[in-house]
N, C-alpha and C positions, 0 to 999 in steps of 0.2 A: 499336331494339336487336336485334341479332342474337341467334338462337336457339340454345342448345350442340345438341350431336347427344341429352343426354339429354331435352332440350326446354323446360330453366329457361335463363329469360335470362343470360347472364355479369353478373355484377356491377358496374355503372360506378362502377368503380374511382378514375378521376380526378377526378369530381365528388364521390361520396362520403368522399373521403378529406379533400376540402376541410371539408367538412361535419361529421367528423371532431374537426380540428381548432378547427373552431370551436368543436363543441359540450365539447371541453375544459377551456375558460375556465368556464364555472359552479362544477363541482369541484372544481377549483385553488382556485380564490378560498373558493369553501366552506368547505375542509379544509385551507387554511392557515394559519388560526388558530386551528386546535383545541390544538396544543400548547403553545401560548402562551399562550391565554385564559385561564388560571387568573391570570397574571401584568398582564397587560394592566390588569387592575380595581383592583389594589389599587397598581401602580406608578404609572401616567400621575398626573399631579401636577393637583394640584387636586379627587383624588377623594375626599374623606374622608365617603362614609355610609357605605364599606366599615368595620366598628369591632372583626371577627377575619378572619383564612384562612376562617374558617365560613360568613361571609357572602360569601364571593366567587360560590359555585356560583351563588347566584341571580342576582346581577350579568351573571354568563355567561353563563346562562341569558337573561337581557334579550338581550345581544349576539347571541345564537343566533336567540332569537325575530324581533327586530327583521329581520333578514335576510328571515327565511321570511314574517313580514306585507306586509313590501313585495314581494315577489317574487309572494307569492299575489294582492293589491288587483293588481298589473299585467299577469299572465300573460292572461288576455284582451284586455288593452288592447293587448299587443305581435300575439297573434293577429290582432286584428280588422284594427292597423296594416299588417301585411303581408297581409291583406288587398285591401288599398286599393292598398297601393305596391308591394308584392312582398317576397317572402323577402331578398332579396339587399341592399336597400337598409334593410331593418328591422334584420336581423344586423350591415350595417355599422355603424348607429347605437347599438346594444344597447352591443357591443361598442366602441367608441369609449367611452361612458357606464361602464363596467365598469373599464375601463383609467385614467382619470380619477380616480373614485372610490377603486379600489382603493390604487392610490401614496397620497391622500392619507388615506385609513386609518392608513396608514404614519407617518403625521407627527402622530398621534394622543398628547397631550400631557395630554387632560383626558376624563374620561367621555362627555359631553356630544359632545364631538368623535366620539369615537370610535363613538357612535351613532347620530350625525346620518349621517358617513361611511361605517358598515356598513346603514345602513338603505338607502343611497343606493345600494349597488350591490349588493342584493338587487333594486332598483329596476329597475337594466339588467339583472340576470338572469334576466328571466320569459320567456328568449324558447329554451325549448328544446322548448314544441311547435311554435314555425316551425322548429327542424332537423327537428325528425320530420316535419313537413308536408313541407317539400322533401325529406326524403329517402322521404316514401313517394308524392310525384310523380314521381321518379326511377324506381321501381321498378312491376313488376307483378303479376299475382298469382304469379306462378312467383317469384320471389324477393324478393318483399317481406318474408317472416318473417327469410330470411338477412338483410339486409340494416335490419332492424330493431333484430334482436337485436345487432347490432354498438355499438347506442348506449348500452346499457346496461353491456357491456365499457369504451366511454370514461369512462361515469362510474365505475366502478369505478378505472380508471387514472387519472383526474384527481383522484380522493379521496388516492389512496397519495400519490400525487404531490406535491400539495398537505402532506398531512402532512408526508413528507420534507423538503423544502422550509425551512417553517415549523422545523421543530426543528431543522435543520441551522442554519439564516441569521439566528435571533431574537438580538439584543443581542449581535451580532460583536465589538464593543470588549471585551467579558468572555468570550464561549468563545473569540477566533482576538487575544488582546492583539497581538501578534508582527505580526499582518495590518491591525488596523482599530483598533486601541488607541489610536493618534496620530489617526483621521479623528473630528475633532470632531460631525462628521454623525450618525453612525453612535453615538456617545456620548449626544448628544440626543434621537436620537430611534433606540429599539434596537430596532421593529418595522419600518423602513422597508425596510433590505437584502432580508428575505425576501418582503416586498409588491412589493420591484420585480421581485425574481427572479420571483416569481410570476404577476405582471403580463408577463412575456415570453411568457407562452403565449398570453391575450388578445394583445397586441400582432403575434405570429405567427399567430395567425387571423385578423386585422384584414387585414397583408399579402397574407394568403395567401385570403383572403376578396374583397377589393378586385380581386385582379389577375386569379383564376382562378373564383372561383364563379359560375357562369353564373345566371340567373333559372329558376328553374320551374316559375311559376306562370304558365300562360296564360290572360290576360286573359279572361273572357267573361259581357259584361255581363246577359247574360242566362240565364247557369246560375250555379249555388249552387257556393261552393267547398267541398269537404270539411271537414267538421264540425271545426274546430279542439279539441274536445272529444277527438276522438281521436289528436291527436296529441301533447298536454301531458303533461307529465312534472310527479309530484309536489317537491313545492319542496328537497326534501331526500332525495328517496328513489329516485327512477326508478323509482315503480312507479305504472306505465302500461300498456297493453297491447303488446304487440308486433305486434299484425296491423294497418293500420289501412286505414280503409273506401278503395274506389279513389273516382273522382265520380259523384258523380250526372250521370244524363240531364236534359237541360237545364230538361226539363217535370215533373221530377219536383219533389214539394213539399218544403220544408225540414223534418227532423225536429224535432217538436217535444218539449220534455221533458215525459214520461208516466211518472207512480209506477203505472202499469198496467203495466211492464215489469217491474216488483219483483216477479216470484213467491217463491213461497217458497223456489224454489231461486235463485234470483238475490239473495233477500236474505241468502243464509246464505253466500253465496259474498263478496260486499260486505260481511258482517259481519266474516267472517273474516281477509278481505285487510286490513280496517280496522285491526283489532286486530294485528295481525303490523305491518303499517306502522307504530304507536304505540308499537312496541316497540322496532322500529329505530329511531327517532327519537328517545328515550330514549336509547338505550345509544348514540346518536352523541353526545347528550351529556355524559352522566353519563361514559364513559369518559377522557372527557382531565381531567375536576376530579378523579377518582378516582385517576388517577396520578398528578396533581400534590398531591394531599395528602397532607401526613406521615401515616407511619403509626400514629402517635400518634392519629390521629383517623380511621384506618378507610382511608386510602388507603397508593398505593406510593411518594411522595416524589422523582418522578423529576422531574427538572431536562425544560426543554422539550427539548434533544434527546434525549434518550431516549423522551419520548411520542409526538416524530415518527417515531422509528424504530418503533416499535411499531408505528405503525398503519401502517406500509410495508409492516412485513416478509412479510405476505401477498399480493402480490403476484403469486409466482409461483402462489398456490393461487386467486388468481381467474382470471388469464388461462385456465390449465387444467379448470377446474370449469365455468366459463361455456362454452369453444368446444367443448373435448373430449368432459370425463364428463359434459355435463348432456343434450347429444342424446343420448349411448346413454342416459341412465335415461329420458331421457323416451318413447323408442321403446321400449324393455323393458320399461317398468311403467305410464307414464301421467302425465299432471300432474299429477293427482289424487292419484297414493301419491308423488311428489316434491315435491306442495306440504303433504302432512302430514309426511313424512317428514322436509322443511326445516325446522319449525319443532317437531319432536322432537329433532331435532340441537341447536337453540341451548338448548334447557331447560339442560343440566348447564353451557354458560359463564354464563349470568344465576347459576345454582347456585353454582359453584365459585370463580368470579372474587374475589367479595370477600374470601373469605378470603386470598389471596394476603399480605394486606395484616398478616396475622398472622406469615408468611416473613417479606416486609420490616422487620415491626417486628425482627423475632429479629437481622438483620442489623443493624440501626443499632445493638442492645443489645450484641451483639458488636463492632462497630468502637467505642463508647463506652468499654468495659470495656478494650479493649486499647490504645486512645491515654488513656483519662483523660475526655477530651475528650467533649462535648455535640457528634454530627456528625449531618449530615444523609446520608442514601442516597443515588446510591451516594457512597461515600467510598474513601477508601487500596484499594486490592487486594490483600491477601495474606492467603494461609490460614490460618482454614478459611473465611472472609468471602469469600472466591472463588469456593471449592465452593457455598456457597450459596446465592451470587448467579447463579450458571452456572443453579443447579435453578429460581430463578425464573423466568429469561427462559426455559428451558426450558419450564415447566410455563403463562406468561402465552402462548407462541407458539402450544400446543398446545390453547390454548382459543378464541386469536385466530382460530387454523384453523377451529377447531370453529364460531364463531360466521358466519365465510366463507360456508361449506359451506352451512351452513344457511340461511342469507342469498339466498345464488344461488339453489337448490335451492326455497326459498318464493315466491321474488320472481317470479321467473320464472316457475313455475309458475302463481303467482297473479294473472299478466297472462293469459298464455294462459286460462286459466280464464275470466277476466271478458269477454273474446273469445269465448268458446265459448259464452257461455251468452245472446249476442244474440240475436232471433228472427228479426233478418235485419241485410245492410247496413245498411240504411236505419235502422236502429236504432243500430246499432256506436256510432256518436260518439256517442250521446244515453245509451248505457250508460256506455261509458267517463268521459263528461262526470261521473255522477256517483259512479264511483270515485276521479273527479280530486276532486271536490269533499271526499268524504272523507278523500283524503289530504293535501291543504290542510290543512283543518282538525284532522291529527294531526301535521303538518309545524312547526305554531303553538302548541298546547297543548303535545306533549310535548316541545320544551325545558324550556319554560319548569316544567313542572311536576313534570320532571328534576329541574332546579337546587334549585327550594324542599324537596323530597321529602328530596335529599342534602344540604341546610343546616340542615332543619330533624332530619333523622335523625342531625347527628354533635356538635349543639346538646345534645342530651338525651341523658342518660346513663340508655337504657330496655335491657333484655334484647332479644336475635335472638328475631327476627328484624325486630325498628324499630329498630334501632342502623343504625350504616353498613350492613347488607345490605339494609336497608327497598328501596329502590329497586330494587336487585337482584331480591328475592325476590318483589317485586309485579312484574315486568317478566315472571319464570316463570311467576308464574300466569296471567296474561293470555296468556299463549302459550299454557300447557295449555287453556284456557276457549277459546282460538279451536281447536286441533286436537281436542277434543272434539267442536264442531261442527259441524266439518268431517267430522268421522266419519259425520256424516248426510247427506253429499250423496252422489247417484246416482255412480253410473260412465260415466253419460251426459254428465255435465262433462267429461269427457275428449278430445269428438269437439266439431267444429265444429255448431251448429244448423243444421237443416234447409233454413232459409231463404240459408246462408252455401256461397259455390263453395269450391272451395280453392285 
C-alpha cells in the first residue's frame, strides 16, 4: 500500500467495501424479525403453548435466544475454519448457509420450524470475526482503527435496515391487498416476502464476495495466525475492540489465556463493558414486544410496520454520531468520559419509554369513545387523535435518539477501552477473547430473560415499578451500577498501554 503525504496508508477501498457488504448480511437477518416477532408466535399454526399476547414475549424471547446460542457454540468453529482454508472460502460458505436458511424461516408455518430454521442461521452467522480478521490483514497500524471502526457503522446500517425491511414486507396480502392480495404465496405464508427481501443483501455479498474478494490470509505453516479472539464480534452487539493485534513473528509463542491479565483495573473495565452489553441486549429485545403490545397491557399496540419504522428512523443519527461527533468527543475529552457519558445518556430512555404506553392507551380511549367501536392503535386519523399521535412518535423518536447516542458513545468507547488496557500485543487477542466471552454470554441470557421479565411483569397486576416498567427500570439500574464503576477507573484507560505502538 501506498503511503498518503500525511503518512497513514489510504484506505483499500475496493477490498474493504467487499467486506462491507458481506459483513451486512448478519444484521439484516438479525433485525428483520424484530417487528414481527411478537406475531410470528402466536400466528404460525400449530403453535398452541402460546394461551394469551402475555405469553408470546417469552416465546420471542426463545426465537432471539436460539439465534445467539448457535451463532456463539460456532463463532470459533468458523475462525479456526478460515483458519485452515482462508477467509474468502469460509465467508462464501457462511454466507451461502445464511441465505438458505433465512428464505426458509420464511416458510415458517409451526414453532418448531421456525426454530429449528432461526437457530440454523445463527449457525451461518458466527463468521464476523473472519471479516474483522480479513479486514485487519488488509490494513496497518496507520489505519487499522479507521478502517475498523467502519464495521461497526455496517452493523448499525444492517440493524435499521433489517427492521425497515421486516415491517414494511410482513403479511403483504393484508398491508399491500391491491399488490399481493390474489398471490396465494404470500397468503400462506406472510413472513416470506420480507425474508427474501432481506436475503438480497446476503445474496449481493455472496455475488460480490465470489467474484471480487480476494484471499488475505497468507499461508504460513509455520507462524501462528492472529488470535481470532480479537477479531469476533459479540453475537448481537458489535462490541468488540476496534484495534486488532497485527501478527506475530513467526517464533513467537501463542498467547495463552491468563486471569493474571485481570487487574483490577481490567476487571472493572470488563465489568463495566459487560453490564452496558446486557442492557443493549435487553432493550434489543424487549423493545419490539413492547410495541407490539396493546396498551392495555403496558405496551404501544403498533401493527409490525410501525415497529419497523421505529427502529429505522435513527438512521440518520447513527451514520452522524459514529463517523462525525464521536472522533471530536473522543479527541476532546477521552474514552473514558464518552464511555460514561454513553451510558448516562440512555438512563432517562430505559426511564421514560414505558410510560409512553400511558399516551397510547389515552389515544385508543379516544378513538373508542368517538367511533363506538373497541379499536386497536393506530386507528382512523382525525382530531384531536392526530395531535396526539403526532406527540408520540415525537416524544418515542426523541428517546430512540437518546438511546443511539448513548449506544455509540459506550460501545465505542468501550472497545477502545478494553484495547487500551492490554499489557501488550501479544496479549490483545487473549483480552479481547475474554470480553468476547462475556458478551456471548449476555448476547444469550439477556433475551431470553427480556422476554420472561416482560411476561411475567404484565401477567401480575403488581404496583411500578414491577408492573410493565419492571424490565425497563432494572435495565437503568444496571446502567447506573455499571457507570458508578466506572467512576473508578484511572484516566490512564484513556491512552494505549505501554507495551502497545500506535
Amino acid at each position: 500500500m501506498e503511503r498518503s503525504t500525511s503518512g497513514d496508508t489510504p484506505l483499500p477501498w475496493g477490498q474493504l467495501s467487499v467486506l462491507l457488504a458481506v459483513r451486512l448480511a448478519e444484521p439484516v437477518n438479525f433485525s428483520l424479525i424484530q417487528p414481527f416477532v411478537f406475531q410470528v408466535c402466536p400466528m404460525v399454526g400449530g403453535f398452541d403453548m402460546v394461551k394469551s399476547p402475555r405469553d408470546v414475549s417469552f416465546y420471542s424471547g426463545v426465537l432471539f435466544t436460539s439465534f445467539s446460542i448457535c451463532q456463539a457454540i460456532t463463532t470459533m468453529y468458523w475462525g479456526s475454519l478460515s483458519d485452515r482454508i482462508g477467509r474468502r472460502p469460509t465467508l462464501l460458505i457462511a454466507l451461502t448457509g445464511n441465505l438458505v436458511t433465512f428464505v426458509f424461516f420464511g416458510l415458517s408455518r409451526s414453532f418448531m420450524w421456525a426454530l429449528v430454521t432461526r437457530s440454523l442461521n445463527g449457525f451461518f452467522a458466527g463468521t464476523a470475526g473472519v471479516v474483522k480478521a480479513a479486514t485487519a490483514e488488509l490494513s496497518d497500524d496507520s489505519n487499522r482503527s479507521r478502517m475498523m471502526a467502519l464495521l461497526p457503522l455496517a452493523w448499525h446500517v444492517g440493524i435499521m435496515a433489517g427492521a425497515a425491511v421486516g415491517g414494511l414486507l410482513v403479511d403483504p396480502a393484508k398491508q399491500y391487498p391491491g399488490l399481493f392480495g390474489h398471490v396465494e404465496l404470500f397468503r400462506q405464508y406472510p413472513y416470506l416476502l420480507p425474508c427474501m427481501a432481506g436475503s438480497l443483501t446476503t445474496a449481493a455479498g455472496l455475488v460480490v464476495g465470489l467474484f471480487k474478494l480476494k484471499e488475505t490470509l497468507v499461508f504460513d505453516r509455520t507462524a501462528s495466525t492472529p488470535g481470532m479472539g480479537a477479531t469476533e464480534d459479540g453475537p448481537a452487539t458489535e462490541s468488540t475492540a476496534l484495534v486488532a493485534g497485527p501478527r506475530e513473528p513467526a517464533h513467537a509463542p501463542k498467547p495463552k489465556i491468563s486471569f493474571a491479565l485481570l487487574t483490577p483495573v481490567a476487571k472493572r473495565v470488563m465489568l463495566t463493558n459487560t453490564l452496558m452489553c446486557l442492557v443493549v441486549v435487553m432493550s434489543m429485545q424487549v423493545y419490539p414486544v413492547f410495541a407490539a403490545t396493546p396498551p392495555s397491557d403496558g405496551g404501544l399496540g403498533f401493527p409490525p410496520r410501525e415497529i419497523g419504522f421505529s427502529l429505522a428512523i435513527t438512521g440518520v443519527a447513527v451514520i452522524y454520531t459514529q463517523l462525525i461527533a464521536y472522533p471530536q468527543f473522543e479527541r476532546k475529552f477521552g474514552a473514558l468520559w464518552c464511555y460514561q457519558t454513553g451510558m448516562k445518556v440512555m438512563v432517562p430512555y430505559f426511564i421514560a419509554t414505558p410510560f409512553l404506553s400511558l399516551l397510547a392507551a389515552h389515544i385508543v380511549r379516544s378513538m373508542e369513545s368517538r367511533s363506538g367501536l373497541a379499536l386497536s392503535m393506530p386507528g382512523s386519523w382525525s382530531l384531536p387523535v392526530d395531535l396526539d399521535y403526532c406527540l408520540l412518535w415525537v416524544l418515542l423518536t426523541a428517546l430512540l435518539l437518546i438511546r443511539i447516542v448513548g449506544d455509540i458513545l459506550a460501545f465505542t468507547s468501550g472497545n477502545l477501552l478494553v484495547a487500551n488496557i492490554a499489557p501488550s500485543k501479544s496479549t490483545l487477542g487473549t483480552m479481547i477473547s475474554m470480553q468476547q466471552l462475556a458478551a456471548t454470554l449476555t448476547a444469550i441470557v439477556g433475551p431470553l430473560a427480556a422476554g420472561m421479565l416482560w411476561a411475567w411483569s404484565i401477567k401480575h397486576d403488581l404496583p411500578y415499578p414491577f408492573n410493565s416498567h419492571l424490565v425497563w427500570v432494572l435495565s437503568a439500574g444496571i446502567l447506573v451500577l455499571a457507570w458508578k464503576l466506572s467512576l473508578q477507573l484511572p484516566a490512564s484507560v484513556n491512552r494505549f498501554a505501554s507495551g502497545h505502538s500506535d
